[in-house]
C-alpha positions in Angstrom: 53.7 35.1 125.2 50.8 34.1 127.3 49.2 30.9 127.9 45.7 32.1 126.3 47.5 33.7 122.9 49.2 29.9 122.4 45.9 28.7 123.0 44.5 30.6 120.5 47.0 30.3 117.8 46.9 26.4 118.4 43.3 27.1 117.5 43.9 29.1 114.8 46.0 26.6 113.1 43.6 23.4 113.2 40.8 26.2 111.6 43.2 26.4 108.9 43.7 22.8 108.6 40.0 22.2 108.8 39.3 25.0 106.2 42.4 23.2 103.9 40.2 19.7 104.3 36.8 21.2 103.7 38.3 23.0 100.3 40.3 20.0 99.3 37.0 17.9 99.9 35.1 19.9 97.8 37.2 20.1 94.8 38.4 16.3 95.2 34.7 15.3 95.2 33.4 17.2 92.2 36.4 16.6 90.2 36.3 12.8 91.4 35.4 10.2 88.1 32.0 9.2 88.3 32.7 6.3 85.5 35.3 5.3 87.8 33.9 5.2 91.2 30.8 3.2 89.7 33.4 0.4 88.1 35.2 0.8 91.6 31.6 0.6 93.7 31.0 -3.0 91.5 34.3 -4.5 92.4 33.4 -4.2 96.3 35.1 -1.3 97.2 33.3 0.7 100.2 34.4 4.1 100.0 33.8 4.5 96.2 30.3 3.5 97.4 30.3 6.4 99.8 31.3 9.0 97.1 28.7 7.8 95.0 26.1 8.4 97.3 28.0 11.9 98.1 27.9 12.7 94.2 24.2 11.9 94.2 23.3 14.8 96.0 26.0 17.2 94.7 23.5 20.1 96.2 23.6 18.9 99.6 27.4 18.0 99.4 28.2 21.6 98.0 26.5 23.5 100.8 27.4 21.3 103.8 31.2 21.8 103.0 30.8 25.8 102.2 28.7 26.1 105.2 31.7 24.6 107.4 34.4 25.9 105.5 33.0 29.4 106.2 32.2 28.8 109.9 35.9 27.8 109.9 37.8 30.7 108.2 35.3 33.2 109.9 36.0 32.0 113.1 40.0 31.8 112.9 39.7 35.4 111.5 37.9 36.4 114.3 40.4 34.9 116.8 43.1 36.2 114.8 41.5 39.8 114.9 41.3 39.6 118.8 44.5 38.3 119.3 46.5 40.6 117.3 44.6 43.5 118.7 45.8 42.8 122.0 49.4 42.7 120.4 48.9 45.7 118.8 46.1 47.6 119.8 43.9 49.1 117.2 45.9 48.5 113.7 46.4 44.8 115.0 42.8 44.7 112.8 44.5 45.2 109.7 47.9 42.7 110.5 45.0 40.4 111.1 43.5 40.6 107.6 46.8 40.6 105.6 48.2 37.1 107.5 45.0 35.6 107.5 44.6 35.9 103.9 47.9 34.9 103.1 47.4 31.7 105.0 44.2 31.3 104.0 44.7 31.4 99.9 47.9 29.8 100.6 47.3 26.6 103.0 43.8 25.8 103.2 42.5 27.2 99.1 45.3 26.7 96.8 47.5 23.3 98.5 45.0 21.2 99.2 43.0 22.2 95.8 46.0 21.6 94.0 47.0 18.2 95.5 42.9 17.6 94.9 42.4 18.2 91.1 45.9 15.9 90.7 44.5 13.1 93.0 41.0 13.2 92.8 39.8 9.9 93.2 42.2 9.1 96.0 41.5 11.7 98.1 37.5 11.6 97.7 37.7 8.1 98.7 39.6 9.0 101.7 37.6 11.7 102.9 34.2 10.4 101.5 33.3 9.0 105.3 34.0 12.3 107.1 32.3 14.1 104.6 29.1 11.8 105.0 29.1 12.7 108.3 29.7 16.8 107.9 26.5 16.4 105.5 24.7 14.2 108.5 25.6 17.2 111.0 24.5 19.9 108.7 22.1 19.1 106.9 19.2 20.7 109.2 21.0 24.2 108.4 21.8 22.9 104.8 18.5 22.0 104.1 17.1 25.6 105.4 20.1 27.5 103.1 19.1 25.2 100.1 15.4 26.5 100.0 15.7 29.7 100.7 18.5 29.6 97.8 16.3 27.9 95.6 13.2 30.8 96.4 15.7 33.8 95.6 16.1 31.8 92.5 13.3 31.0 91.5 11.8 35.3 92.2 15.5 36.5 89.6 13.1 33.7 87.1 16.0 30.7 88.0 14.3 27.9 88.6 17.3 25.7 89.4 14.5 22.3 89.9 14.2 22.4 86.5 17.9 22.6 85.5 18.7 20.4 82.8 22.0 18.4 83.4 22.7 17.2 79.8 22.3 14.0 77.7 24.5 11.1 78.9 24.9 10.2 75.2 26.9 13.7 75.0 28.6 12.9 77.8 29.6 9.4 76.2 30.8 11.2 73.2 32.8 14.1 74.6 35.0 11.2 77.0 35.2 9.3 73.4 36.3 12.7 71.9 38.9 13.4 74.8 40.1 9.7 74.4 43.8 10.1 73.7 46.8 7.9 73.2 48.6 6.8 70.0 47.0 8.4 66.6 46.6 5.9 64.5 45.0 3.6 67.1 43.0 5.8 69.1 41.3 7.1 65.7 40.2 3.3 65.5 39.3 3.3 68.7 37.3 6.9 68.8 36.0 5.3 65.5 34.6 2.4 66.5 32.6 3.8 69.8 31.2 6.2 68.1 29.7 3.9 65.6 28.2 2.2 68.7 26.3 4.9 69.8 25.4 5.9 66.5 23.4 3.0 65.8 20.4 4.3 67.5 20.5 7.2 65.1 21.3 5.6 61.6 18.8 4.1 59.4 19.3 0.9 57.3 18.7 3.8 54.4 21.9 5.2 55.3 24.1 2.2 54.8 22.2 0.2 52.4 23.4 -1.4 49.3 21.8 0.0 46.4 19.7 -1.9 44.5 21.9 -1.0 41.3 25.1 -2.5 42.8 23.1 -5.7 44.4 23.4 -9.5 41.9 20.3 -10.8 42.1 19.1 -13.8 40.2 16.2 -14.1 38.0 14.3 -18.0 38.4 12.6 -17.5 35.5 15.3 -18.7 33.7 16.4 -21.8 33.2 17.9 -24.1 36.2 21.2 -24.9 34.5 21.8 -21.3 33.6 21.0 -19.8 36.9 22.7 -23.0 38.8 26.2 -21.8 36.4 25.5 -18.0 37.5 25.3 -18.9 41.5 28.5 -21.5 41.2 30.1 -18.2 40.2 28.9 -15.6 42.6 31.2 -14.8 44.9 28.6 -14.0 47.9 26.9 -16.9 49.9 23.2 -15.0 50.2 21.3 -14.2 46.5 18.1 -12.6 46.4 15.7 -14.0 43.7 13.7 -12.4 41.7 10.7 -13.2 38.6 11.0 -11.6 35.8 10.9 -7.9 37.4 13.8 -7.0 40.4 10.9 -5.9 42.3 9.1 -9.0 42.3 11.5 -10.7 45.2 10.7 -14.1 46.0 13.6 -15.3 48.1 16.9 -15.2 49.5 18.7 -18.4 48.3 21.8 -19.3 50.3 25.0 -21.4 48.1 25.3 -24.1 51.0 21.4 -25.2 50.4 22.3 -25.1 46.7 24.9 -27.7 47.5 23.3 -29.7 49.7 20.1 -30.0 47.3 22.7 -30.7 44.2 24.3 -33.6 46.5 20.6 -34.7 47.2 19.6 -34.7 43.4 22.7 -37.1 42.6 24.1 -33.6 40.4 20.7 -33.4 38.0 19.9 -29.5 38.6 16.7 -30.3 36.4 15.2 -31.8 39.4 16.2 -28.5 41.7 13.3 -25.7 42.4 15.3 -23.0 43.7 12.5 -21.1 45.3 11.4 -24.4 47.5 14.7 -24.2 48.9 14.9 -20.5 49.5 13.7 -18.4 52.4 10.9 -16.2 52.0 12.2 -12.4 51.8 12.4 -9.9 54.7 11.1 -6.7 54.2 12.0 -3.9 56.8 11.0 -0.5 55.9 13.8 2.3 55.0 13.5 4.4 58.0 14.4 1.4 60.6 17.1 2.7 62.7 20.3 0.1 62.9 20.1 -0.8 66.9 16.5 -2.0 66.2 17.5 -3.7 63.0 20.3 -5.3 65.0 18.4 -6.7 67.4 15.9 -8.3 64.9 18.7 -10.1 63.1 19.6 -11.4 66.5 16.2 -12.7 67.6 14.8 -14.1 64.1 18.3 -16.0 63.4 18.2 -14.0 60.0 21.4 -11.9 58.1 19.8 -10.6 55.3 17.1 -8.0 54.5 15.3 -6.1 52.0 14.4 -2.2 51.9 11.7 -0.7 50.6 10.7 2.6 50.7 7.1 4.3 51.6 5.7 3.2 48.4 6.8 -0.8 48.8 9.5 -0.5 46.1 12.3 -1.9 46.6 15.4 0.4 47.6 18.7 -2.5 48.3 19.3 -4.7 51.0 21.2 -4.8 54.1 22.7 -7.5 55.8 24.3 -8.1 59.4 27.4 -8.3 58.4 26.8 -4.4 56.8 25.7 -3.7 60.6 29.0 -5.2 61.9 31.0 -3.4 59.5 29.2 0.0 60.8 30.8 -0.9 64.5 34.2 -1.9 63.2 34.8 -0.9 59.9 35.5 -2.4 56.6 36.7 -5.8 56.9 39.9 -6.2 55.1 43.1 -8.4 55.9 45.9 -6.7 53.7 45.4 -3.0 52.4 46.1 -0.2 53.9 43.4 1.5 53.1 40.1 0.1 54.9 37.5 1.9 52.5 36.6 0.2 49.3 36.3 2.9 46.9 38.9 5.3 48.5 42.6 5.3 46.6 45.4 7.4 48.7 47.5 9.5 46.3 51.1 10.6 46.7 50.0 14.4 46.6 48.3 14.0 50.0 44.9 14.0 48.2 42.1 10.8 47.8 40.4 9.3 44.9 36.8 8.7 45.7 34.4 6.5 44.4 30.9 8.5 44.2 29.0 5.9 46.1 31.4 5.5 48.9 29.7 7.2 52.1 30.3 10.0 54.1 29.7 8.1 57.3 33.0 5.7 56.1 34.8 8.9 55.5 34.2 10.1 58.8 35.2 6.7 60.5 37.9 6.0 59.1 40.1 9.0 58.0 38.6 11.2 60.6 37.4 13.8 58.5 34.7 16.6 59.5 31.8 16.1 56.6 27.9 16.4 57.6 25.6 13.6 56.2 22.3 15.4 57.4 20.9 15.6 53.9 22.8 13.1 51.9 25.1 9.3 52.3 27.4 9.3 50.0 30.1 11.6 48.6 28.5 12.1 45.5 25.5 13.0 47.4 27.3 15.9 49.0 28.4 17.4 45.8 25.0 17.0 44.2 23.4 18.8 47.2 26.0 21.5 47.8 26.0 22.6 43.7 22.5 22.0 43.5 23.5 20.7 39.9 24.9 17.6 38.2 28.7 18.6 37.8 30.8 17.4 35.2 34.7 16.4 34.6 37.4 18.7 35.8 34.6 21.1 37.4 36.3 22.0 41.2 34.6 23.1 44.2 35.2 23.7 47.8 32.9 22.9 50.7 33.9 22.5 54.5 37.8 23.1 54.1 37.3 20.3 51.5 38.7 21.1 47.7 36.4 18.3 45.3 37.7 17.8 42.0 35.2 15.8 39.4 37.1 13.3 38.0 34.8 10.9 36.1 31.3 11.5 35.8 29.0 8.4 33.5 25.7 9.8 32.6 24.6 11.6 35.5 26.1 9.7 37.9 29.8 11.0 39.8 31.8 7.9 39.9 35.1 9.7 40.7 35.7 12.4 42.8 39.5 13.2 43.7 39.5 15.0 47.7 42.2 17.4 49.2 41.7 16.8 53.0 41.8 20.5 54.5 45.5 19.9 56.2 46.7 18.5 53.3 45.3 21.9 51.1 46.6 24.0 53.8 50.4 22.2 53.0 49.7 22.9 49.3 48.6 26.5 49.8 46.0 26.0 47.4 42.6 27.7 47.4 40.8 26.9 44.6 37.2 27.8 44.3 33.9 26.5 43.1 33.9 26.1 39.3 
């Protein structure tokens, strides 16, 4: 073996191995965790700063390392081909093309894209620096390849400047979806982040309290029957109303009851309950939840009252309802975190109408739309298009609904078969 063919084979070799880094780069870099190298960029770290500023040209990145990964494995072909031709004469050509694509898929495609995908954001942090300076070398010829690229493109009607690269709130939710870990805690988890980002596209509508289930106070009546009434309400804020519900005029809170009672030496005859209660809040229905969060924050307020386009008033919401959108229902010893939803020993729920789909969704994880309605009873009432009655049955979205207590035209009671739980049943029934 000559001197020259050692040579060359040496050569050969650190082609390979510079092949291997370009394809490992590549793959370590675009599979790399952007979330991650941004939280490790803020802590100081140097070379997580570097493959940010890699990943925000990914164009530029993508080109320079294809550009010298092919100048690479064409040029250790090429001295393969001439020095197995002078081995072998004329079929040393073909010898050539089988060994160099053995080694080629082998030890500089599949290894070091393997070890890449597994160790991403160690190895892009490692090779980040070279890589800056491949881009720095190339990026005359890069540049060049990138426009006319971009021209062919743009004449087959692919205008790649114009490429949209997706909503980071879709982003946000698909890593909340992919969030894994124990069941029971990562549903609370998955639960409660998507809450946050839902804030910006719930209105106060959506999770309201009706005006029907809110206890208001009427101050027409007389101060020692209304002072017995609020000693016995079991909520600190009352709305008060004269004569008609829609004729608000405050929000009386139980502590300024008590101080003004202390202050009055116990007569209540001497207590005007509207001096000492705020002047109502009236947001309109459509307010979205992160705006209505934020103005509970900056006027010092909890409480509000909707009305609808018309000025009528629709329920009231309250920060604490807000809260409860981000973490759930409050509650310190049941199981069961909904009020309104009863677990049966059959596998299936007993639903109170006016419980809400988005609860539903949060907290037992199941897949119902809330587009065109809130509440469970809504969903029933839209889907039937009628106003069912007692025992009537239907299925919508893997979902069996039974009617079980209906009071005037209202659903109070619906009893729900989860579609896993109808699938261990093997029951099919179909709308009544």
């Amino acid at each position: 073996m000559t001197t020259a063919l050692i040579v060359t084979i040496l050569v050969i070799v650190v082609l390979l191995m510079l092949s291997a880094f370009f394809s490992g780069s590549e793959t370590a870099l675009t599979a790399a965790s952007s979330v991650r190298m941004h939280a490790a960029e803020k802590d100081g770290n140097k070379r997580a700063k570097m493959v940010n500023k890699i990943l925000d040209d990914k164009e530029t990145m993508i080109g320079a390392l294809l550009l010298g990964n092919n100048i690479v494995n064409i040029l250790a072909s090429s001295l393969a081909a001439g020095a197995f031709i002078t081995l072998f004469g004329e079929s040393g050509v073909f010898y050539a093309s089988a060994i160099m694509t053995v080694l080629v898929v082998l030890f500089s495609e599949v290894l070091p894209k393997t070890y890449a995908v597994n160790h991403a954001d160690k190895m892009s942090k490692f090779v980040a620096p070279f890589i800056l300076a491949v881009i720095y070398i190339f990026a005359p010829i890069t540049s060049i390849i990138t426009r006319i690229v971009r021209i062919v493109l743009k004449m087959m009607g692919a205008d790649i400047s114009k490429t949209y690269a997706g909503s980071h709130m879709e982003i946000l939710r698909g890593v909340i979806d992919m969030h894994t870990g124990p069941e029971a805690e990562v549903q609370k988890q998955r639960a409660m982040l998507r809450s946050i980002l839902d804030l910006a596209d719930v209105t106060v509508e959506e999770v309201m309290i009706h005006r029907k289930n809110v206890l208001m106070i009427d101050v027409s009546e007389p101060i020692q029957k209304l002072v017995d009434e609020i000693m016995r309400c079991p909520y600190s804020r009352i709305p008060l109303y004269r004569e008609t519900p829609d004729n608000i005029v405050g929000v009386l809170h139980t502590k300024w009851l008590m101080r003004e009672l202390k202050a009055a030496g116990g007569n209540v005859d001497l207590i005007k309950l509207e001096e000492i209660a705020n002047a109502p809040w009236f947001i309109p229905s459509t307010t979205i939840l992160y705006d209505q969060l934020q103005a509970f924050r900056s006027r010092g307020e909890h409480f509000a009252f909707i009305v609808d386009e018309y000025g009528s008033f629709q329920g009231i919401v309250t920060l604490e309802d807000i809260l409860e959108e981000i973490v759930g229902e409050i509650s310190d010893e049941h199981d069961m975190h909904i009020t309104g939803v009863r677990a049966q020993p059959n596998g299936s729920y007993l639903v109170n109408g006016d419980v809400t789909i988005r609860d539903l969704r949060r907290e037992l994880d199941w897949d119902l739309p809330d587009e065109h309605y809130t509440t469970i009873a809504g969903l029933l009432l839209y889907e039937t298009r009628e106003i069912p009655g007692p025992g009537q049955k239907f299925r919508f979205y893997d979902f069996d609904f039974e009617i079980v207590r209906k009071q005037r035209n209202q659903i109070t009671v619906v009893r729900v078969i989860p579609p896993l739980k109808t699938e261990a049943q093997s029951t099919t029934p179909q709308s009544a």
